[in-house]
Predicted model as a PDB file, atoms N, CA, C, CB and O in Angstrom, pLDDT in the B-factor column:
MODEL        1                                                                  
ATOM      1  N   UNK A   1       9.050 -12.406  25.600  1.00 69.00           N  
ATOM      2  CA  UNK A   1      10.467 -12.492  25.868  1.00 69.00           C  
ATOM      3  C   UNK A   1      10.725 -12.852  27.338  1.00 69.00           C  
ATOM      4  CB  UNK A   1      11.149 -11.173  25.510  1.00 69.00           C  
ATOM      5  O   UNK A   1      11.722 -13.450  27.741  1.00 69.00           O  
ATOM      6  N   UNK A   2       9.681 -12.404  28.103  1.00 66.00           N  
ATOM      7  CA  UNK A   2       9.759 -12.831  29.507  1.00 66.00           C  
ATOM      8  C   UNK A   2      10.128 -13.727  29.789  1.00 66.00           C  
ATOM      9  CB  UNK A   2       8.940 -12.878  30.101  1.00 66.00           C  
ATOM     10  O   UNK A   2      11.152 -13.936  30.440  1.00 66.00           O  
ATOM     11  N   UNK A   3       9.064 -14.798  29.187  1.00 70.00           N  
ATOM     12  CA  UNK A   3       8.722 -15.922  29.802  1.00 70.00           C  
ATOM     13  C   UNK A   3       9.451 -16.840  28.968  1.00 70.00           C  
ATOM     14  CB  UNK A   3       7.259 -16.160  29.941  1.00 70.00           C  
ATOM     15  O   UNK A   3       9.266 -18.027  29.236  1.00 70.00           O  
ATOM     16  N   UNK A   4      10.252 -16.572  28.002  1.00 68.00           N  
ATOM     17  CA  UNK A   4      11.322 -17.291  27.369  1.00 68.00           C  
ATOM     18  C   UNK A   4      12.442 -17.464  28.796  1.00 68.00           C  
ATOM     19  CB  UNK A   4      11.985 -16.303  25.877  1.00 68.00           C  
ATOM     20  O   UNK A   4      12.748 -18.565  29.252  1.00 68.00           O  
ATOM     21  N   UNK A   5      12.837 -16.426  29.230  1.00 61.00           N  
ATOM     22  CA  UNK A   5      14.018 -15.898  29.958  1.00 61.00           C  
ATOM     23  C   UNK A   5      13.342 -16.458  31.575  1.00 61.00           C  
ATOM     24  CB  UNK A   5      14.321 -13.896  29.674  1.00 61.00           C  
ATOM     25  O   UNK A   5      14.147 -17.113  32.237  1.00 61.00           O  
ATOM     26  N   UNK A   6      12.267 -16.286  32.068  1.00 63.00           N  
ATOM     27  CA  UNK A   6      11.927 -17.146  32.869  1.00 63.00           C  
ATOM     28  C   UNK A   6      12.201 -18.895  32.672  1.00 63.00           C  
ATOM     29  CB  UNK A   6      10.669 -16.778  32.947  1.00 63.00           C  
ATOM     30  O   UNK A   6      12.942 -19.469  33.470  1.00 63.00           O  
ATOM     31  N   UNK A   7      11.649 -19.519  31.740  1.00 62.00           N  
ATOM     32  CA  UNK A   7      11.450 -20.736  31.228  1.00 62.00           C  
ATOM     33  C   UNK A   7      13.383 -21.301  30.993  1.00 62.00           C  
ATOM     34  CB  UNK A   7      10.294 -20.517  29.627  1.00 62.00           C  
ATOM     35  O   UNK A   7      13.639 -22.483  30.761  1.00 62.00           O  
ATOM     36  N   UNK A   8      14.414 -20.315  31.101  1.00 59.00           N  
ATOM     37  CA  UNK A   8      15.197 -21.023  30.297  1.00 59.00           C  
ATOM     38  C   UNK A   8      15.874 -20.853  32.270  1.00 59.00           C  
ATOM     39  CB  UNK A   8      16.011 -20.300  28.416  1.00 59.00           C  
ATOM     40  O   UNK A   8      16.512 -21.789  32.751  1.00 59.00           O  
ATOM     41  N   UNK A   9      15.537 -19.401  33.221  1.00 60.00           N  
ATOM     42  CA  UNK A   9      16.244 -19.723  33.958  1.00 60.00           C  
ATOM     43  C   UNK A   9      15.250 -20.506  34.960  1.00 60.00           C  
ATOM     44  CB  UNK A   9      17.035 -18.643  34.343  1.00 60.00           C  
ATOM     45  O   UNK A   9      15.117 -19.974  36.062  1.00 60.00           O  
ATOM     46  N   UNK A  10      14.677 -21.462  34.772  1.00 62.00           N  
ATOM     47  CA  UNK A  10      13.703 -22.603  35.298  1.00 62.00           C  
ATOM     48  C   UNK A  10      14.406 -23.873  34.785  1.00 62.00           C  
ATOM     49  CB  UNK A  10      12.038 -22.489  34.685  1.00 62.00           C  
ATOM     50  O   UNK A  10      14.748 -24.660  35.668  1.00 62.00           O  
ATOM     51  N   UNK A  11      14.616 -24.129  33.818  1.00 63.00           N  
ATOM     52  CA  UNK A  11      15.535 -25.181  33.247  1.00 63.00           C  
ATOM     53  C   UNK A  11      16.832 -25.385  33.838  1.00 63.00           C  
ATOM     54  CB  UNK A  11      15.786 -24.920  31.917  1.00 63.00           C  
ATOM     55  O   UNK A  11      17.104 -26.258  34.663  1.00 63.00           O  
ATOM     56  N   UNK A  12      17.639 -24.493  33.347  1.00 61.00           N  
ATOM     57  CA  UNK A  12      18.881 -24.459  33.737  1.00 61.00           C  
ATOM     58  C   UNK A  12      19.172 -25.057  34.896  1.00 61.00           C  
ATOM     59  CB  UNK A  12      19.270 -23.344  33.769  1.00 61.00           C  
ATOM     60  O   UNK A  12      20.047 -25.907  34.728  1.00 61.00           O  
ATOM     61  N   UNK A  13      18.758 -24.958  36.152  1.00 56.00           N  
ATOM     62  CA  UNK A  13      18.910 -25.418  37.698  1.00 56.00           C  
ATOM     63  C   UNK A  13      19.063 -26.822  37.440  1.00 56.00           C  
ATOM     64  CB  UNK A  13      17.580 -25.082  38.800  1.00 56.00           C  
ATOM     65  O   UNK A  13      20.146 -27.390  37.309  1.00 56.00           O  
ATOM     66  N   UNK A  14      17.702 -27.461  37.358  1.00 52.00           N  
ATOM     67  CA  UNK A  14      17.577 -28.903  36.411  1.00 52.00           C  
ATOM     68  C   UNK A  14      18.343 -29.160  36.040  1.00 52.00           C  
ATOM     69  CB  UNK A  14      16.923 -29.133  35.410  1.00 52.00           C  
ATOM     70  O   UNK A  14      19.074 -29.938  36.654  1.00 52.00           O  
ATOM     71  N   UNK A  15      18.598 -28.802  35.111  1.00 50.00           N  
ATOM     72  CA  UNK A  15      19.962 -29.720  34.063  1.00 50.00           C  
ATOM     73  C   UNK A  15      21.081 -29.669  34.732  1.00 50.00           C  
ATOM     74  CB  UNK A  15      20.459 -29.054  32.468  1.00 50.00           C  
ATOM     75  O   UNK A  15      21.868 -30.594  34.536  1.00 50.00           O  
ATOM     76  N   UNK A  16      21.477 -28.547  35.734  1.00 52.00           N  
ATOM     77  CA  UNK A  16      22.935 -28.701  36.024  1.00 52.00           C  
ATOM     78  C   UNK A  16      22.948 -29.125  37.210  1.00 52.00           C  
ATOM     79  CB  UNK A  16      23.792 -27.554  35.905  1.00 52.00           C  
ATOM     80  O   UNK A  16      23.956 -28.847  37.860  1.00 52.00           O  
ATOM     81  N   UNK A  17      21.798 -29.968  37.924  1.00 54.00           N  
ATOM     82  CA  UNK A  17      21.471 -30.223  39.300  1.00 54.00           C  
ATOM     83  C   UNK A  17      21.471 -32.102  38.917  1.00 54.00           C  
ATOM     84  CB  UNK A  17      19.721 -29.280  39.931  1.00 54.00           C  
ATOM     85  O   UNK A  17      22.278 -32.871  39.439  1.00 54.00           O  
ATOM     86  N   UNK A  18      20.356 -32.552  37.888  1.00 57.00           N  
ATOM     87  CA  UNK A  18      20.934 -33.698  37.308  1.00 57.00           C  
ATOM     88  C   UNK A  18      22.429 -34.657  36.869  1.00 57.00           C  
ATOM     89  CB  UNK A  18      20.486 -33.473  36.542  1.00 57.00           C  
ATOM     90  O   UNK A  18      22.762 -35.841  36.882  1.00 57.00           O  
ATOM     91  N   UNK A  19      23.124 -33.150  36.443  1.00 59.00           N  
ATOM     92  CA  UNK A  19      24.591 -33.692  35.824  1.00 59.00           C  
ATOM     93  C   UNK A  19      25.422 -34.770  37.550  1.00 59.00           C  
ATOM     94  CB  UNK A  19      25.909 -31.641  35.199  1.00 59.00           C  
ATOM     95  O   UNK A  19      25.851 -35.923  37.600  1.00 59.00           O  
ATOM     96  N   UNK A  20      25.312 -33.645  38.706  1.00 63.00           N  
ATOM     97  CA  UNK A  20      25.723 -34.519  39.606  1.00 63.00           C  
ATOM     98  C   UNK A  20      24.986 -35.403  40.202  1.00 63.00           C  
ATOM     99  CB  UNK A  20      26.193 -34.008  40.383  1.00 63.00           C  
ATOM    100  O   UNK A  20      25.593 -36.079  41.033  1.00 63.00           O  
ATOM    101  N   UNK A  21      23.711 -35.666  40.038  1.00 69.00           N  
ATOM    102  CA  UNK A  21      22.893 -36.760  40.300  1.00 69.00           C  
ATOM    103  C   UNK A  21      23.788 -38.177  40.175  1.00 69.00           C  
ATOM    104  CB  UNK A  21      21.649 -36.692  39.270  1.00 69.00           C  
ATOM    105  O   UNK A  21      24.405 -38.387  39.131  1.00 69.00           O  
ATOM    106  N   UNK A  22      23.831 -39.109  41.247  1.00 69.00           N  
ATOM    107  CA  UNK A  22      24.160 -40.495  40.395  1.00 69.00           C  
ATOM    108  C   UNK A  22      22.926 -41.290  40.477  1.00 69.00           C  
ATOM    109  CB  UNK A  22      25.475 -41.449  41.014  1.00 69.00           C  
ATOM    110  O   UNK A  22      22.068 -40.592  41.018  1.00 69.00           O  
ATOM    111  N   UNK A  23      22.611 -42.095  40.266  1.00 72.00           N  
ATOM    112  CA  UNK A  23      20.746 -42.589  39.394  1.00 72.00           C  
ATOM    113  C   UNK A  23      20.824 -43.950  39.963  1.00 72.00           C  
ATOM    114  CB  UNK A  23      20.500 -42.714  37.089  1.00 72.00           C  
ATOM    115  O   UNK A  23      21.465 -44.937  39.601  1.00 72.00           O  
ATOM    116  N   UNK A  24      19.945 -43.738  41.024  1.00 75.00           N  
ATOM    117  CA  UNK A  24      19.828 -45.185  41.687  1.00 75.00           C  
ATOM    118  C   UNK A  24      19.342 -46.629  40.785  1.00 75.00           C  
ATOM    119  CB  UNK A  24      18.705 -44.976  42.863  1.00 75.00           C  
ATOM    120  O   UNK A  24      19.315 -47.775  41.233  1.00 75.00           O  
ATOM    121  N   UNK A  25      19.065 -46.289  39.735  1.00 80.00           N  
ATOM    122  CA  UNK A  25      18.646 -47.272  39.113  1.00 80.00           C  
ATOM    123  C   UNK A  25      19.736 -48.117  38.442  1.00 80.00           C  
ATOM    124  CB  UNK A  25      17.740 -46.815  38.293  1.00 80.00           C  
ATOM    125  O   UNK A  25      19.598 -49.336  38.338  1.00 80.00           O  
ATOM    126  N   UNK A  26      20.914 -47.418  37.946  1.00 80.00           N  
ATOM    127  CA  UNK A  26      22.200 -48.134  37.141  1.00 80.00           C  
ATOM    128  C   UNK A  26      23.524 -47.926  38.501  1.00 80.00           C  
ATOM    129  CB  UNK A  26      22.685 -47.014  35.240  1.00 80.00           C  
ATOM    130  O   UNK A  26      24.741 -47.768  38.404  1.00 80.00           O  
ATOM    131  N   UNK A  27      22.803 -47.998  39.457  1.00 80.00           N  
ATOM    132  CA  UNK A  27      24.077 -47.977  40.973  1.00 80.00           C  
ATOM    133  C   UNK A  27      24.545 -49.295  40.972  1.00 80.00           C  
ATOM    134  CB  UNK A  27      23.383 -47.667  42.819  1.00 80.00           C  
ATOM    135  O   UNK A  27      23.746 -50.222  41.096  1.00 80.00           O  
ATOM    136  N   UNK A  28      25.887 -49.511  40.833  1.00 84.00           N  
ATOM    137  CA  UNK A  28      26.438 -50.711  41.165  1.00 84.00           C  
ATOM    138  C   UNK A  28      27.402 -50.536  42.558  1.00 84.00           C  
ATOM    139  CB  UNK A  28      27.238 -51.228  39.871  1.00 84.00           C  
ATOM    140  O   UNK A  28      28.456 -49.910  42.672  1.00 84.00           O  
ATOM    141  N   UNK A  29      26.580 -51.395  43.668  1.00 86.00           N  
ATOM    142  CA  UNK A  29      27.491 -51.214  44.621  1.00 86.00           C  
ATOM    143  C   UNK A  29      29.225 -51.418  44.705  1.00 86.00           C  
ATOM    144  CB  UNK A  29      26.949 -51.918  45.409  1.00 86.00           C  
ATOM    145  O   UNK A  29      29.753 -52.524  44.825  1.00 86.00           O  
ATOM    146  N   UNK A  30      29.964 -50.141  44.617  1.00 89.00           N  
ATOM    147  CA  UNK A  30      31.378 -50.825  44.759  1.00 89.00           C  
ATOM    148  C   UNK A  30      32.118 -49.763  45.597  1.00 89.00           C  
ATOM    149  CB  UNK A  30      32.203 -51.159  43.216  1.00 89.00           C  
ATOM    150  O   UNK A  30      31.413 -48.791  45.869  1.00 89.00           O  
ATOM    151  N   UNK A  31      33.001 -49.739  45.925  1.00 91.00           N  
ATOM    152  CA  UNK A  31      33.633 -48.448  46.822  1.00 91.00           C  
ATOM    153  C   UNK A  31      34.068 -47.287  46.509  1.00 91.00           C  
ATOM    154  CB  UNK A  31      34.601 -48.685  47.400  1.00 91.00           C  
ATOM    155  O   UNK A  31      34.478 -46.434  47.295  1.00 91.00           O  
ATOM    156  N   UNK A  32      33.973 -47.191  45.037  1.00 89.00           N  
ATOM    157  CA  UNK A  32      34.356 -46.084  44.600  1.00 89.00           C  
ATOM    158  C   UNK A  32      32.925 -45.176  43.967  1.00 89.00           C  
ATOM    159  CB  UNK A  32      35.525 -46.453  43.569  1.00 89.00           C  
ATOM    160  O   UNK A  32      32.876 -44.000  43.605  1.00 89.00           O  
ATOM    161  N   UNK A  33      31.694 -46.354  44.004  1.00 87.00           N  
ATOM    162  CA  UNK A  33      30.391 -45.667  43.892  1.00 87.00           C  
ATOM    163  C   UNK A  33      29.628 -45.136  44.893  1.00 87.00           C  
ATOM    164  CB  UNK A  33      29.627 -46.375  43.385  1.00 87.00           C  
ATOM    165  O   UNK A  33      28.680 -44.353  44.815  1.00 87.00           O  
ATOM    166  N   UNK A  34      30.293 -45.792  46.118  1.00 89.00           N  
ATOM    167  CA  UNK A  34      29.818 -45.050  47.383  1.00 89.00           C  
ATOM    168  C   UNK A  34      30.819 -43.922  48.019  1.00 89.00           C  
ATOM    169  CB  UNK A  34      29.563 -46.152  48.503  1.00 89.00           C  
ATOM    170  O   UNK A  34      30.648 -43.424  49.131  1.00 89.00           O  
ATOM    171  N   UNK A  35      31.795 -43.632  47.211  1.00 90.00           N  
ATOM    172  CA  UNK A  35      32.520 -42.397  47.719  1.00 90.00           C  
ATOM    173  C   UNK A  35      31.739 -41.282  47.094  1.00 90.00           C  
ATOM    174  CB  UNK A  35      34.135 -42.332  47.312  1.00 90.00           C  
ATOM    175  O   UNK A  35      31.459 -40.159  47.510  1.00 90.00           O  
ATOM    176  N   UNK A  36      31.423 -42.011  45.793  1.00 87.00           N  
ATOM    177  CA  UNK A  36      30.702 -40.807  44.934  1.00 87.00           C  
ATOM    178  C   UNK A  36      29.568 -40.212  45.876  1.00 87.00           C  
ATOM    179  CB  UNK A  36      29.947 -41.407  43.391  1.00 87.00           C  
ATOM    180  O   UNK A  36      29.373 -39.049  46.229  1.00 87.00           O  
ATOM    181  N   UNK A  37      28.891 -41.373  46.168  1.00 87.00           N  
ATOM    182  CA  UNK A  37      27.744 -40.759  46.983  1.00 87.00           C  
ATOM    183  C   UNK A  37      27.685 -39.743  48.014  1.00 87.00           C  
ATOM    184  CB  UNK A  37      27.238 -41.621  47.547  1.00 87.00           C  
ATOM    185  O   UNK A  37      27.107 -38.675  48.219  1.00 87.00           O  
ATOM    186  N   UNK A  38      28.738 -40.714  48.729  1.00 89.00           N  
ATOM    187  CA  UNK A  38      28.880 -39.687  49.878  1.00 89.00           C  
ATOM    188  C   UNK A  38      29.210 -38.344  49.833  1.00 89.00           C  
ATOM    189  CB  UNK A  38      29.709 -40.055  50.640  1.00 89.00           C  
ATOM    190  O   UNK A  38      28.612 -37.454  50.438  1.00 89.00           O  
ATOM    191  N   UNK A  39      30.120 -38.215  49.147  1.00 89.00           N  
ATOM    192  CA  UNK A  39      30.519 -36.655  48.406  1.00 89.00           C  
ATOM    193  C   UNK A  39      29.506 -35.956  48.026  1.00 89.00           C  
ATOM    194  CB  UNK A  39      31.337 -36.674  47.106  1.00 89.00           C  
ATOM    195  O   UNK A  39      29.645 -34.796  48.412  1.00 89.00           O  
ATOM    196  N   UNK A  40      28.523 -36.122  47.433  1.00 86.00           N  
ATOM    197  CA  UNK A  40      27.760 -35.879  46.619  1.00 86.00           C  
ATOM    198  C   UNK A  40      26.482 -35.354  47.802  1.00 86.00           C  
ATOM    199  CB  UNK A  40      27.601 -37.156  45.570  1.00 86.00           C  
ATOM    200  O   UNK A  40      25.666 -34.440  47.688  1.00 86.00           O  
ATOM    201  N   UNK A  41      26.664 -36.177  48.757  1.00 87.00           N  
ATOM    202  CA  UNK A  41      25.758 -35.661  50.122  1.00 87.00           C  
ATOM    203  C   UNK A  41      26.037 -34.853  50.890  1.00 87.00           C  
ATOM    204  CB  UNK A  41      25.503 -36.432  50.992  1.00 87.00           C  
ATOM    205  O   UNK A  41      25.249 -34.081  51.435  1.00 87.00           O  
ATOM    206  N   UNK A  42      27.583 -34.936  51.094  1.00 86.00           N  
ATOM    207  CA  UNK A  42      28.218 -34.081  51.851  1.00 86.00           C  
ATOM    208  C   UNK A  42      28.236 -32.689  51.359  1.00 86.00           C  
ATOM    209  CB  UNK A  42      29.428 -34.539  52.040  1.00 86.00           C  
ATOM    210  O   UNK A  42      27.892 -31.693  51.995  1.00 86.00           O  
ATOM    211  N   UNK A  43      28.875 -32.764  49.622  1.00 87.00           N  
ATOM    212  CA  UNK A  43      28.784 -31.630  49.213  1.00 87.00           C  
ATOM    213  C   UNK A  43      27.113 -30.451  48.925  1.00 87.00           C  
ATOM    214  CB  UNK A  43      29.545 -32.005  48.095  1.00 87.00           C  
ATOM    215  O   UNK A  43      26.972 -29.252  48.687  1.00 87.00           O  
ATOM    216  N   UNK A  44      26.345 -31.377  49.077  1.00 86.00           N  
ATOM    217  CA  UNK A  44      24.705 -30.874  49.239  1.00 86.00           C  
ATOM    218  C   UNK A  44      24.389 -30.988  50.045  1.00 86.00           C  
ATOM    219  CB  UNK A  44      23.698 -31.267  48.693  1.00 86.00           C  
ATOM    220  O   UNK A  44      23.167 -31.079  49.930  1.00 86.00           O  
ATOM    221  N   UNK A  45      24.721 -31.087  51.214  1.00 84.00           N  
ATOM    222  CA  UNK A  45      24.474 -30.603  53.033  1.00 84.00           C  
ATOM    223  C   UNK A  45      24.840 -29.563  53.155  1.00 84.00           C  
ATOM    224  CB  UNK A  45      25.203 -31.297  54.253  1.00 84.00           C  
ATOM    225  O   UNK A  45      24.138 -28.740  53.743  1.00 84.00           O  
ATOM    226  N   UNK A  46      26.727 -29.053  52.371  1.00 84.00           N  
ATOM    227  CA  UNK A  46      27.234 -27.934  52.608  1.00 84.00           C  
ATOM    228  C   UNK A  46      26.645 -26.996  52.369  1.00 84.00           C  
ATOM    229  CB  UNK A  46      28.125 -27.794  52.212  1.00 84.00           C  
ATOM    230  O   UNK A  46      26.231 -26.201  53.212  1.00 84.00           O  
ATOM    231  N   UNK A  47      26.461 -26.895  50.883  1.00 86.00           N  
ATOM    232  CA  UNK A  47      25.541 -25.936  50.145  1.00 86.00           C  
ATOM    233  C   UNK A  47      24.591 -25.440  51.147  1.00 86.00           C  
ATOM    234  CB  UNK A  47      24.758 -26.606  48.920  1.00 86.00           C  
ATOM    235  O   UNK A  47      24.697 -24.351  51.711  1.00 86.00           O  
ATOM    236  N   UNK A  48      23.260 -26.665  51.419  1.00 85.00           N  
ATOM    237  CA  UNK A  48      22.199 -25.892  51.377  1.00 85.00           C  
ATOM    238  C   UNK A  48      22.230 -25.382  53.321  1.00 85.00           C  
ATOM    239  CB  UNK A  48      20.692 -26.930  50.632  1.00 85.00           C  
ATOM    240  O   UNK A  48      21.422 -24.615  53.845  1.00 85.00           O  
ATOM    241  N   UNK A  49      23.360 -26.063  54.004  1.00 81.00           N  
ATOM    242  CA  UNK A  49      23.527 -25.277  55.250  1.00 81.00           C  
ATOM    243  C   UNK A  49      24.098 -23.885  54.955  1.00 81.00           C  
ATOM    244  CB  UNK A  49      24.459 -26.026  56.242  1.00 81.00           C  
ATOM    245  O   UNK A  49      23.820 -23.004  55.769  1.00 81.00           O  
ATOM    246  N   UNK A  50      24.750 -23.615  54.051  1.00 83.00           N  
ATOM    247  CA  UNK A  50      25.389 -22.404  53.809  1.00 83.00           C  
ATOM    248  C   UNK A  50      24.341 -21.563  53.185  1.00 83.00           C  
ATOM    249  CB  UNK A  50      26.640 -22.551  52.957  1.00 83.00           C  
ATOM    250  O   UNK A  50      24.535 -20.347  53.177  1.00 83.00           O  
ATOM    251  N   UNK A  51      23.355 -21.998  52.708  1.00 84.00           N  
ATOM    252  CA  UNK A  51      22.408 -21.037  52.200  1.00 84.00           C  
ATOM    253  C   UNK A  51      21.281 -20.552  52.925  1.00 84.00           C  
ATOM    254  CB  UNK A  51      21.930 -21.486  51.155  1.00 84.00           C  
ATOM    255  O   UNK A  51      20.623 -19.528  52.742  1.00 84.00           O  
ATOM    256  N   UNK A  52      21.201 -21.169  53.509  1.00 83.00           N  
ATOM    257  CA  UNK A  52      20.469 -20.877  55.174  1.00 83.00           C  
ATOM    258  C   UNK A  52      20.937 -20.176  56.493  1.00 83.00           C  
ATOM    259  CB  UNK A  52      20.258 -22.107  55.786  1.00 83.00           C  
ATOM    260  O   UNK A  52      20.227 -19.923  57.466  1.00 83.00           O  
ATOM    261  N   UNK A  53      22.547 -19.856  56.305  1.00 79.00           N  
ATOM    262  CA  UNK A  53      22.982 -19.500  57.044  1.00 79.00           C  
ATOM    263  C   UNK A  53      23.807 -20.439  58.844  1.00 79.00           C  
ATOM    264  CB  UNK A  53      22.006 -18.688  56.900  1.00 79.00           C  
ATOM    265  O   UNK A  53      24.080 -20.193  60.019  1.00 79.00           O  
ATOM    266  N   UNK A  54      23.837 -21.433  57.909  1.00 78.00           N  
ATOM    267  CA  UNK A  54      23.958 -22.371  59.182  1.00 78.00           C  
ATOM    268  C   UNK A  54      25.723 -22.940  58.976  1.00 78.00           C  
ATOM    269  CB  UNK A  54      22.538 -23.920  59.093  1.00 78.00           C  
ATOM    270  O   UNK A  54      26.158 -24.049  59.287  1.00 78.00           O  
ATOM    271  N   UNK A  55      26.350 -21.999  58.476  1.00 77.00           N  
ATOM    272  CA  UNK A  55      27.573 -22.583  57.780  1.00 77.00           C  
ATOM    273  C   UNK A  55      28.619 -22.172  58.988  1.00 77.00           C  
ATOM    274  CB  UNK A  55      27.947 -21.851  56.082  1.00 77.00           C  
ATOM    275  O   UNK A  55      29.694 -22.016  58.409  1.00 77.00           O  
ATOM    276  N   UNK A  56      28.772 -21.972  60.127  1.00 78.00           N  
ATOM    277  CA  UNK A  56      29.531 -21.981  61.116  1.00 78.00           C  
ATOM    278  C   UNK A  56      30.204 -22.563  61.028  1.00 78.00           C  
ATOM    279  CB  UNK A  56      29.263 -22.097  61.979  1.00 78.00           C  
ATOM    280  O   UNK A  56      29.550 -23.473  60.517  1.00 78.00           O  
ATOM    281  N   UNK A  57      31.374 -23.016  61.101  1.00 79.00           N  
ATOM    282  CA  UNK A  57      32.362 -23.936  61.340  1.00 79.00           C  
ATOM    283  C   UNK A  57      31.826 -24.657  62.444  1.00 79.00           C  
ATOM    284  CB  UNK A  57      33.704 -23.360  61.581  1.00 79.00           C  
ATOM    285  O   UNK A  57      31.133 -25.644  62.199  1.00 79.00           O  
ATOM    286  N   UNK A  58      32.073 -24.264  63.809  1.00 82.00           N  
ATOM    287  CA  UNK A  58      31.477 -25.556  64.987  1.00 82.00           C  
ATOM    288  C   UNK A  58      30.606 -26.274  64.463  1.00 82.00           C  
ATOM    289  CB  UNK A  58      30.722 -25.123  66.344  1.00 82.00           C  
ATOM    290  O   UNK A  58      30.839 -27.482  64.430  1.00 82.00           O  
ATOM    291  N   UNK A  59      29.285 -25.744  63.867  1.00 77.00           N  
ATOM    292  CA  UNK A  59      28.185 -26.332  63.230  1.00 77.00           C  
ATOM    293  C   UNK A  59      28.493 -27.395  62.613  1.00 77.00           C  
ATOM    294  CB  UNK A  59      27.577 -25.581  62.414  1.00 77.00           C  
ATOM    295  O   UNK A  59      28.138 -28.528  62.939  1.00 77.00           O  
ATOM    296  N   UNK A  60      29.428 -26.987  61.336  1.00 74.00           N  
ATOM    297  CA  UNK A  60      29.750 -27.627  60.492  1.00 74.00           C  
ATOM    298  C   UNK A  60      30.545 -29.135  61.032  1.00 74.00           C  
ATOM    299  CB  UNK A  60      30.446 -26.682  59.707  1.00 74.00           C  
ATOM    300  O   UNK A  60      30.198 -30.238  60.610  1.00 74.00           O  
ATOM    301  N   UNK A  61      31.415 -28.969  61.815  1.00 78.00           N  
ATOM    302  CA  UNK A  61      32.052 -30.033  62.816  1.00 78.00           C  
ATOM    303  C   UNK A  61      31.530 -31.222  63.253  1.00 78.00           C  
ATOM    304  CB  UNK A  61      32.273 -29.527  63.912  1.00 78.00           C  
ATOM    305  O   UNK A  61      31.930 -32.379  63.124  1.00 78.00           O  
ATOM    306  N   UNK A  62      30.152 -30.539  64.026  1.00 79.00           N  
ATOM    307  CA  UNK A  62      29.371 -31.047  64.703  1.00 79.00           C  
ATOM    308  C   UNK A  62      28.547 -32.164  64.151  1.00 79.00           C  
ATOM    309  CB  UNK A  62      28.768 -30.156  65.122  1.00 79.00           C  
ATOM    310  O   UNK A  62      28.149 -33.222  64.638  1.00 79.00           O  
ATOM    311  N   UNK A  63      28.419 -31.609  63.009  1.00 72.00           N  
ATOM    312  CA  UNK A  63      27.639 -32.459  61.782  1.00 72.00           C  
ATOM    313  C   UNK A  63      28.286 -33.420  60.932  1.00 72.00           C  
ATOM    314  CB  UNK A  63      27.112 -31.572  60.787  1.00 72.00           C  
ATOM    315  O   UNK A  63      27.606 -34.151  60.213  1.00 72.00           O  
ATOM    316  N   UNK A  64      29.795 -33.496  60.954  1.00 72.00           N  
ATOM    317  CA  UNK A  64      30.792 -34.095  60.419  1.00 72.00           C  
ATOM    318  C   UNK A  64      31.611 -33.760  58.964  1.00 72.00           C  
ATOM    319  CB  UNK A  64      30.305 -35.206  60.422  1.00 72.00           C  
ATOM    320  O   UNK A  64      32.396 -34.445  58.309  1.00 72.00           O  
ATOM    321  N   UNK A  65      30.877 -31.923  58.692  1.00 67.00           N  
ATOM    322  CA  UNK A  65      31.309 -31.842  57.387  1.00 67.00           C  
ATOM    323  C   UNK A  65      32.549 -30.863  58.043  1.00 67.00           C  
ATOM    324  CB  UNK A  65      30.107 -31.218  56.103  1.00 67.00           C  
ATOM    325  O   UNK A  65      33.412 -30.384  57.307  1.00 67.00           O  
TER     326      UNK A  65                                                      
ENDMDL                                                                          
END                                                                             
């Protein structure tokens, strides 16, 4: 039962880490595919500065988020 409950919360991350993925392979450059991106960087800079503890505001400024 463990390792069901291990295995499913091992998955899970994955799948819901993919959903905002956009997939360089079907990227069509246009301006509304590079907003996506950027967002998509910005919003995963935030995160993982905030999970580290680096989420200061000045910090955050400094860095342009």
């Amino acid at each position: 039962m463990k390792k069901i409950l291990l295995l499913l919360f091992l998955f899970f991350p994955s799948v819901s880490f993919g959903d905002n993925l956009i997939s360089p392979i079907g990227f069509q450059d246009t301006d509304e595919n590079r907003k996506k991106v950027l967002s998509f960087i910005e919003k995963n800079v935030k995160n993982e500065l905030s999970s580290i503890g680096m989420d200061d505001p000045s910090y955050l400024r400094v860095t342009g988020l």
